[in-house]
DRENMI-338834 format. One record per residue (C-alpha): residue number from 0; residue in one letter; x, y, z. Coordinates in steps of 0.02 Angstrom, whole numbers, plus 50000, padded with zeros to 5 digits. Each point is the difference from the previous one (the first is absolute). Layout:
% residues N
DRENTI     n   res       u       v       w
DRENTI   NUM     A       X       Y       Z
...
% end
This chain:
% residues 405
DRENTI     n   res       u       v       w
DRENTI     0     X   51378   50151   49156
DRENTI     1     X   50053   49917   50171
DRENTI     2     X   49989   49812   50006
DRENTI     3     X   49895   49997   50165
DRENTI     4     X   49873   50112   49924
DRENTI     5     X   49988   49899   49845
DRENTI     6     X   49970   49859   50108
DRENTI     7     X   49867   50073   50117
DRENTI     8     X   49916   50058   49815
DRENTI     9     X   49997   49816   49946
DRENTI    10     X   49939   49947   50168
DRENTI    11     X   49866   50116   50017
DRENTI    12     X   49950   49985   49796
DRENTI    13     X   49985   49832   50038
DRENTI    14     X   49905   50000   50179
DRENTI    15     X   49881   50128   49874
DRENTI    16     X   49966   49856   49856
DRENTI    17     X   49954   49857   50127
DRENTI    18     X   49907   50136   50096
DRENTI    19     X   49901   50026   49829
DRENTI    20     X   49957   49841   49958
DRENTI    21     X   49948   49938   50173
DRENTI    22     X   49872   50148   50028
DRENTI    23     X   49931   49970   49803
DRENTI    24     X   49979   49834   50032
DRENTI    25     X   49945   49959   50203
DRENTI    26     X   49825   50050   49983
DRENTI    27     X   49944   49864   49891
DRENTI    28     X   50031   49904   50144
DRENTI    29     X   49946   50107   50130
DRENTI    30     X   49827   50004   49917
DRENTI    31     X   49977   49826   50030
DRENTI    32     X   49983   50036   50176
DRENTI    33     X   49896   50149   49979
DRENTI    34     X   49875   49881   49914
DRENTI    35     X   49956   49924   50173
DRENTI    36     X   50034   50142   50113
DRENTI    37     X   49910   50131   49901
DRENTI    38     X   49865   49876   49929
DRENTI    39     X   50015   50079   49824
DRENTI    40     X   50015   49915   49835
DRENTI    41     X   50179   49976   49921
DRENTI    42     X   49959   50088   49865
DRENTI    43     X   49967   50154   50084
DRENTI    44     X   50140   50014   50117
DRENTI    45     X   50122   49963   49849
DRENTI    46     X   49938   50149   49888
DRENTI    47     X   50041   50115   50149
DRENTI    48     X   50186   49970   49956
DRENTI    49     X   49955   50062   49818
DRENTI    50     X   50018   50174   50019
DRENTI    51     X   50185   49979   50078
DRENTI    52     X   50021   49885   49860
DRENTI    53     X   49986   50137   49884
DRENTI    54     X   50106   50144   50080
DRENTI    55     X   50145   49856   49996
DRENTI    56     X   50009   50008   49826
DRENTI    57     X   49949   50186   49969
DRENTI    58     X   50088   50099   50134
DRENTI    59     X   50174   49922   49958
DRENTI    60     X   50033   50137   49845
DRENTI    61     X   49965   50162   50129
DRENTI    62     X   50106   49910   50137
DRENTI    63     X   50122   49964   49871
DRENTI    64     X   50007   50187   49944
DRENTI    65     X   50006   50066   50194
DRENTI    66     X   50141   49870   50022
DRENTI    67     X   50094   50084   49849
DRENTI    68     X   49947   50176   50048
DRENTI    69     X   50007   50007   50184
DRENTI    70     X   50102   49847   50079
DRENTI    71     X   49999   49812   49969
DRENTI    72     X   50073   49971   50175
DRENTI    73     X   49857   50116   50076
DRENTI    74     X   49853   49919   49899
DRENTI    75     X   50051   49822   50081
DRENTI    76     X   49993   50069   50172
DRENTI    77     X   49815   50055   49935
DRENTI    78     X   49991   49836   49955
DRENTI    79     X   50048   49888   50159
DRENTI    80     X   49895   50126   50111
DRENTI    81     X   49845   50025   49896
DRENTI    82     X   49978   49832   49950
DRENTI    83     X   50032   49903   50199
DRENTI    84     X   49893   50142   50072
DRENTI    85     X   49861   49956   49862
DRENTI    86     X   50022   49822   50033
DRENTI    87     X   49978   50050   50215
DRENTI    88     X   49843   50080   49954
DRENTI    89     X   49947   49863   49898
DRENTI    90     X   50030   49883   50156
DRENTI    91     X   49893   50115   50118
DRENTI    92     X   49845   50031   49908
DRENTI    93     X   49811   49896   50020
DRENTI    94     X   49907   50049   49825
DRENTI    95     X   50011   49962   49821
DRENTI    96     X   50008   50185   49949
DRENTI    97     X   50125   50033   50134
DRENTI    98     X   50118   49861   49947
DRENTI    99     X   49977   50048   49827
DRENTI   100     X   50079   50172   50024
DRENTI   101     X   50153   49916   50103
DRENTI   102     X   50014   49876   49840
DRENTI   103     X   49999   50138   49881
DRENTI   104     X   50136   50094   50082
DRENTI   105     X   50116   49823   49999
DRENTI   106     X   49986   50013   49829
DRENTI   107     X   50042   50201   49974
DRENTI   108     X   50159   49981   50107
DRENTI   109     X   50048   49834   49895
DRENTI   110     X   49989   50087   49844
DRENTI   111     X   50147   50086   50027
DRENTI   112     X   50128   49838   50034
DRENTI   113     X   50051   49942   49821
DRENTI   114     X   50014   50152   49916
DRENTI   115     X   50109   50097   50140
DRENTI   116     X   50069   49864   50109
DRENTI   117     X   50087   49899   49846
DRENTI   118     X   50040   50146   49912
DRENTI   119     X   50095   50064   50172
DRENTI   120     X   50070   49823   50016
DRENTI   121     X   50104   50025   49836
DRENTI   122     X   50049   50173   50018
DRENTI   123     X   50060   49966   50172
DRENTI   124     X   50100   49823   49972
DRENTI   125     X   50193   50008   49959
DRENTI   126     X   50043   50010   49790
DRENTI   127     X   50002   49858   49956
DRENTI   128     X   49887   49893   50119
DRENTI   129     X   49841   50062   49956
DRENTI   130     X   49949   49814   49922
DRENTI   131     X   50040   49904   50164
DRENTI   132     X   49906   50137   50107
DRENTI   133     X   49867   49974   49890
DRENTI   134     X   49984   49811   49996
DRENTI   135     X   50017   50009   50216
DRENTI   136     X   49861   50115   49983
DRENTI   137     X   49897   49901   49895
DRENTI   138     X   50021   49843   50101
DRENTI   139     X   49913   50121   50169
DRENTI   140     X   49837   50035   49881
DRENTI   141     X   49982   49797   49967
DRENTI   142     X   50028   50008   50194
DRENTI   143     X   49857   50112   50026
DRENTI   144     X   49868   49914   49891
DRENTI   145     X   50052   49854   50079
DRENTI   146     X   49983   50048   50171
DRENTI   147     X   49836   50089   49970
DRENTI   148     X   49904   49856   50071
DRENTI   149     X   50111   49914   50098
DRENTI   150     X   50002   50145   50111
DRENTI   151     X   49799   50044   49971
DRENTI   152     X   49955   49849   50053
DRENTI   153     X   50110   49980   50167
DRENTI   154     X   49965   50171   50071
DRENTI   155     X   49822   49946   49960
DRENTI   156     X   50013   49808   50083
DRENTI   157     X   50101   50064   50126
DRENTI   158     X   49913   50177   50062
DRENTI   159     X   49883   50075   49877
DRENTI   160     X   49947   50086   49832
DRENTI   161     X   50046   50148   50080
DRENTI   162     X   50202   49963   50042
DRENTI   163     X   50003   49932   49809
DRENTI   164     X   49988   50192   49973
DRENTI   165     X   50072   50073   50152
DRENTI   166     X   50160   49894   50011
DRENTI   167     X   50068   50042   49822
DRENTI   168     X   49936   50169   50010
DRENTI   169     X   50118   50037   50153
DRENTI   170     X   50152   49924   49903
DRENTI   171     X   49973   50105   49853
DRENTI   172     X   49978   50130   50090
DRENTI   173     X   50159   49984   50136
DRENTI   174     X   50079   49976   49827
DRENTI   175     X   49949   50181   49941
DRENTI   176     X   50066   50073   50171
DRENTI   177     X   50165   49898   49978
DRENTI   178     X   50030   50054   49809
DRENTI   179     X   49950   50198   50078
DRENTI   180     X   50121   49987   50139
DRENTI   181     X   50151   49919   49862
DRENTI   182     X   49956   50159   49899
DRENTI   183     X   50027   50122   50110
DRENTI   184     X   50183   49949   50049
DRENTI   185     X   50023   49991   49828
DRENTI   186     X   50031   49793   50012
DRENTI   187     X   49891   49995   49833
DRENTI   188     X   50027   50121   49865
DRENTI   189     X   49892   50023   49837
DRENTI   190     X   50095   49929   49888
DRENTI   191     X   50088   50053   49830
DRENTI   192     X   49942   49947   49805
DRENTI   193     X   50052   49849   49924
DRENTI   194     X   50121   50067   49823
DRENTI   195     X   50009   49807   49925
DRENTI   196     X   49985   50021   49796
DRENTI   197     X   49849   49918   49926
DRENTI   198     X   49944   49944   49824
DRENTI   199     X   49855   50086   49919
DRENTI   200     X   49871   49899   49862
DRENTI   201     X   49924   50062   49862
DRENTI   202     X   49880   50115   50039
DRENTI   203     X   49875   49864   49918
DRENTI   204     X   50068   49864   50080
DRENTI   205     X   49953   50108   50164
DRENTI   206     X   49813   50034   49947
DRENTI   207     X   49970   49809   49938
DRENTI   208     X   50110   49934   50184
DRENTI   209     X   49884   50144   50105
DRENTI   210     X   49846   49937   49931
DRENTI   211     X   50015   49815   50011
DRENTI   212     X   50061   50028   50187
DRENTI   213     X   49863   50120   50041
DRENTI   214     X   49885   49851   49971
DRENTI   215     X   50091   49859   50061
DRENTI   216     X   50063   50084   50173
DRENTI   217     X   49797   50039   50025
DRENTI   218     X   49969   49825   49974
DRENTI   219     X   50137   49930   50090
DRENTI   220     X   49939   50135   50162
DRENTI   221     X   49828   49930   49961
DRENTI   222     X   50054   49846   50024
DRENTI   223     X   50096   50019   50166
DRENTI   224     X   49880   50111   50105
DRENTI   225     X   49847   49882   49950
DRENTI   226     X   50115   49845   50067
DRENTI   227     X   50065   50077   50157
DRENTI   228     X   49843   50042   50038
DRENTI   229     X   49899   49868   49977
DRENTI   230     X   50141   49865   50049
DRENTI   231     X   49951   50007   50183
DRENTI   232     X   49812   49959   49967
DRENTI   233     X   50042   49881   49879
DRENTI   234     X   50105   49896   50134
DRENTI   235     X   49858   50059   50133
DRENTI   236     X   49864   49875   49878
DRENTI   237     X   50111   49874   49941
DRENTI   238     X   50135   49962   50127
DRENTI   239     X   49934   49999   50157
DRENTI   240     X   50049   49812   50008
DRENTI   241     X   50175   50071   50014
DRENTI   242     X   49985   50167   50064
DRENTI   243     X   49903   49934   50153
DRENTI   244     X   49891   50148   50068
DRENTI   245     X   50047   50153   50066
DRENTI   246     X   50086   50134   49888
DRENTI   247     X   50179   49945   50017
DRENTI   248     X   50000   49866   49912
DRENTI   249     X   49936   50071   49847
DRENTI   250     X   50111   50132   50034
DRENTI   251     X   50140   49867   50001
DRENTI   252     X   49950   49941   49830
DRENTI   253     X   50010   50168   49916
DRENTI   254     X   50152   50041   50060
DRENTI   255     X   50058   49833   49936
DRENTI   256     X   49962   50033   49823
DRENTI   257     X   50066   50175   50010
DRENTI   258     X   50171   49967   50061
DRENTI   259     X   50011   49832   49874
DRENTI   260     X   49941   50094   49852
DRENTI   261     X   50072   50178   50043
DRENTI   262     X   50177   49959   50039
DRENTI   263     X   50008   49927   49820
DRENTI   264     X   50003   50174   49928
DRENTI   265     X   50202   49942   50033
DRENTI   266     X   49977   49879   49865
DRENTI   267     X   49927   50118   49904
DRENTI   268     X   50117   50138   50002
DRENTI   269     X   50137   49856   49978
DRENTI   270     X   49887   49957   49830
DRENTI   271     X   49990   50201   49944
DRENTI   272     X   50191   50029   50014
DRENTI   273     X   50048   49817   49912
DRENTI   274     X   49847   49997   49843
DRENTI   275     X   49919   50114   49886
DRENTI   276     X   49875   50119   50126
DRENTI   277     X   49843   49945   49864
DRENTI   278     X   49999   49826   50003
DRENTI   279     X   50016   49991   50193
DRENTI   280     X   49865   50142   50019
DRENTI   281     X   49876   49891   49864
DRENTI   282     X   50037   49865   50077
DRENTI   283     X   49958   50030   50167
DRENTI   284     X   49817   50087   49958
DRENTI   285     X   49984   49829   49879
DRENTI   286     X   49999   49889   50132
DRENTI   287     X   49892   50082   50118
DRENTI   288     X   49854   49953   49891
DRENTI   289     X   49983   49824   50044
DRENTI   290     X   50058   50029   50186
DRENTI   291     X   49849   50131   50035
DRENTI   292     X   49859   49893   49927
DRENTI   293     X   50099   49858   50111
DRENTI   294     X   49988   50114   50177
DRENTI   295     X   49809   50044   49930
DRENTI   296     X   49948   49799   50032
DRENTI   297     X   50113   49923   50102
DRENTI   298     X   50018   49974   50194
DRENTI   299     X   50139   49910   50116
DRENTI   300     X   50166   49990   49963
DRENTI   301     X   49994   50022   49821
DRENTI   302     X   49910   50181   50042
DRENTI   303     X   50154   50047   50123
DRENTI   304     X   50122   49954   49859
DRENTI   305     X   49934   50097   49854
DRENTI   306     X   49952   50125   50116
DRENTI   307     X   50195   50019   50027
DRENTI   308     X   50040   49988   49794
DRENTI   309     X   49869   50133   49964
DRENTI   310     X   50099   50114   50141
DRENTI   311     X   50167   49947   49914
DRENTI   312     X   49946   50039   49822
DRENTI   313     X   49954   50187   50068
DRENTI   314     X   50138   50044   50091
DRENTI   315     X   50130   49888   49873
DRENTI   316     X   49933   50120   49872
DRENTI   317     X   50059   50155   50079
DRENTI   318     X   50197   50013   49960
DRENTI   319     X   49959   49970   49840
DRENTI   320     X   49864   50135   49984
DRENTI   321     X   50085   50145   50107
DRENTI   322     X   50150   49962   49881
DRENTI   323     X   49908   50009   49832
DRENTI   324     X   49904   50143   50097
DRENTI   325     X   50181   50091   50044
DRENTI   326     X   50069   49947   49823
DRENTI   327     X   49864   50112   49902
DRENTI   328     X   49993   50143   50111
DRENTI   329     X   50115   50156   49995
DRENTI   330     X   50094   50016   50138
DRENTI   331     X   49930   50187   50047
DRENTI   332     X   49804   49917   50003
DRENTI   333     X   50060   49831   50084
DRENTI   334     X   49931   50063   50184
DRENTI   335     X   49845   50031   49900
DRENTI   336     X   49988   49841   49892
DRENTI   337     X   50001   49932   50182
DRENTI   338     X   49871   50100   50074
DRENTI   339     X   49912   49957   49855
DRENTI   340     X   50016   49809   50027
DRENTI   341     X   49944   49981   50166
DRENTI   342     X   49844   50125   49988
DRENTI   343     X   49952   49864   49874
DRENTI   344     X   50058   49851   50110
DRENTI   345     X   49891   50062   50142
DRENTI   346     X   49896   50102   49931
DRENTI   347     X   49914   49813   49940
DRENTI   348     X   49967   49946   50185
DRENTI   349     X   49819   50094   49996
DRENTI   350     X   49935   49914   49858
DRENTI   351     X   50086   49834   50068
DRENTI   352     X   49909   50025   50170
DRENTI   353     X   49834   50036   49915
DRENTI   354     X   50031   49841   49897
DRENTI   355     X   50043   49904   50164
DRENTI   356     X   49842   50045   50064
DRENTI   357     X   49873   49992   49858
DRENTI   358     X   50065   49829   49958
DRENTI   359     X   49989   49946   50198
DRENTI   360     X   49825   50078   50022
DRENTI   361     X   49942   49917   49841
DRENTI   362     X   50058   49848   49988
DRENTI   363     X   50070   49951   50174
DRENTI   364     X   50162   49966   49945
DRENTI   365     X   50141   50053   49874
DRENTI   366     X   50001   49863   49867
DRENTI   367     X   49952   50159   49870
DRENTI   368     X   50114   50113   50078
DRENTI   369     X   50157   49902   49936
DRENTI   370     X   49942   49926   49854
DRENTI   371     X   49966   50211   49948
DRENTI   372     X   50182   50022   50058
DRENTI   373     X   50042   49860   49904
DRENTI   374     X   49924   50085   49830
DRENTI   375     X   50080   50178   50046
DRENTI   376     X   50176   49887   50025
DRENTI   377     X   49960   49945   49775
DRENTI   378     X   49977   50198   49990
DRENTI   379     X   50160   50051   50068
DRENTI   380     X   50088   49841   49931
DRENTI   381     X   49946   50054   49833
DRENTI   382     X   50046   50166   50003
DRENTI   383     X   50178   49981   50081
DRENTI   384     X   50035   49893   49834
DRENTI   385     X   49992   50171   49924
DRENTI   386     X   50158   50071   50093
DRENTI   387     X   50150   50038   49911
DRENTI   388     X   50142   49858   49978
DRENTI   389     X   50157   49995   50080
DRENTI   390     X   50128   50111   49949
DRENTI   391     X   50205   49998   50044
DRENTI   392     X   50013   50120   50154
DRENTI   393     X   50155   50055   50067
DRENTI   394     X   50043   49894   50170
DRENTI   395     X   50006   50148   50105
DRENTI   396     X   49820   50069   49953
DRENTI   397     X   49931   49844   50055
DRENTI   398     X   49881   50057   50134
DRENTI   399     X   50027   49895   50171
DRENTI   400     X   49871   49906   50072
DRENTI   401     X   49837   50074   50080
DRENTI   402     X   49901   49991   50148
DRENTI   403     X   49819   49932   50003
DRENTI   404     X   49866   50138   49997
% end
């Protein structure tokens, strides 16, 4: 493959995982200002992101298969156009129900990011660099997360709820047109497989490593949709002392804790490739316990800074997951192992947002949300105990680093 066209995949793979995570994630702060311009409870304008929620997680194993089938390079243009126009639409409609529809396409175009986009990444990076396109690509979805409300809530201070749709929407969307126009003069090719050897467990070792991360990757997704999306409010009630008012400033705040906590996923890739994967992996659900019954009381600084840790234990748990995840799959099902993984890592966010908003219309605030994320953090801790030990691997095997989900 040409060098430019590998580097115009990596650009555009990347461009596709902030895109991702900024469009998952803006809402929750958009819907802050829908509150007062729509006069409708939180609770009810938060569920209507629950059905795009859902088609996050379930849609990524037929966008997968069309990406294998059809054309991973054409699937992202699908992507980058049907995701900014659903976004436009999003920014130019005046009911619940019509929003709702807008929302619920976001999430059917997202779907199809992780499983074809990453999978495209690899096959279209030079042999050999496939770990350091990986970690560049990771660092864009911290970026994304991160930015989610830092650009929410300045389109929003600064225009409107509207342009916090209609402004990222006509990005994503230019981008579509841009990747299009690449393709057709043939400045970005498909892409060719990746032939590196890899190790195969015992096929018992597989069944016991499959079944204690089927549980602990629903968990961990569990854990991150309910936090991004109830960060925002959380700040909204608590922090207003240093948010000020307006939506930027709790904007600000998220974006803070994001880029603090998500960037550490460096650290713990670093960890993965230097220590055994299980004791990292334990580790990292083990001290999540005390930090979400923390975040479930606590307000000021102290909120902001475990806040942060709770987003670094996540994402620090990742290398070490898509490696043990890599390590017990064969090579010919890897794609699907994937697919697999993030169905269940999104595929969480509807019960999350339900939980968001039972616990908010209930109680008024979130102090049961976290300490329930707290128990489900015991769960998972408990159960990763049960993964295999280490065993000797040959140095080349070693999977490289991977990006956040």
């Amino acid at each position: 493959m040409r060098a430019p066209s590998a580097r115009l995949s990596l650009v555009f793979s990347c461009l596709g995982h902030l895109y991702v995570h900024l469009f998952t994630a803006f809402y929750f702060v958009i819907v802050l200002s829908l509150e007062e311009v729509w006069s409708l409870p939180y609770h009810e304008l938060i569920e209507l992101w629950t059905l795009g929620a859902l088609l996050v997680g379930l849609a990524a194993l037929p966008a997968g298969w069309l990406g294998d089938r059809w054309s991973a390079r054409g699937m992202m243009i699908v992507y980058f156009l049907g995701m900014g126009a659903a976004a436009i639409v999003c920014g130019l409609v005046d009911q619940a129900s019509a929003l709702l529809i807008g929302l619920t396409a976001i999430g059917l175009f997202a779907a199809i990011y992780h499983p074809v986009g990453i999978a495209w990444l690899v096959k279209s990076a030079p042999a050999g660099m496939q770990g350091k396109a990986l970690g560049v690509n990771g660092v864009f979805g911290v970026i994304g997360v991160a930015s989610a409300g830092l650009v929410a809530g300045t389109l929003i201070d600064l225009f409107s709820w509207r342009a916090a749709f209609l402004v990222p929407g006509a990005v994503c969307l230019a981008t579509g047109l841009a990747l299009w126009v690449a393709s057709a003069r043939g400045l970005v090719v498909e892409g060719v497989a990746d032939g590196r050897p890899h190790t195969q467990a015992a096929r018992g070792e597989v069944l016991r490593v499959f079944l204690v991360l089927v549980l602990t990757m629903t968990v961990m997704g569990l854990i991150f949709q309910a936090t991004q999306a109830a960060l925002p409010k959380v700040f909204d009630l608590r922090l207003r002392d240093i948010a000020g008012e307006g939506a930027f400033g709790v904007g600000a705040l998220v974006a803070a804790v994001y880029a603090v906590g998500g960037l550490m996923q460096i650290l713990g890739g670093h960890l993965a490739d230097k220590l055994p994967l299980k004791p990292v992996y334990v580790t990292a659900f083990l001290l999540q316990i005390p930090v979400l019954a923390a975040i479930g009381m606590l307000g000021g600084v102290p909120l902001l800074l475990l806040a942060a840790v709770t987003v670094l234990l996540s994402t620090g748990a990742l290398p070490a997951e898509n490696m043990l995840l890599a390590r017990y799959t064969p090579e010919r099902h890897r794609s699907l192992a994937y697919g697999a993984k993030f169905v269940l890592a999104f595929g969480t966010a509807p019960a999350a947002i339900w939980a968001v908003a039972r616990v908010k219309e209930t109680t008024g605030e979130f102090t049961w949300l976290f300490a329930a994320a707290a128990g489900l953090a015991l769960v998972a801790t408990v159960a990763a105990i049960l993964l295999p030990g280490e065993r000797k691997r040959p140095e080349a095997t070693a999977p490289a680093a991977q990006p956040a989900e």
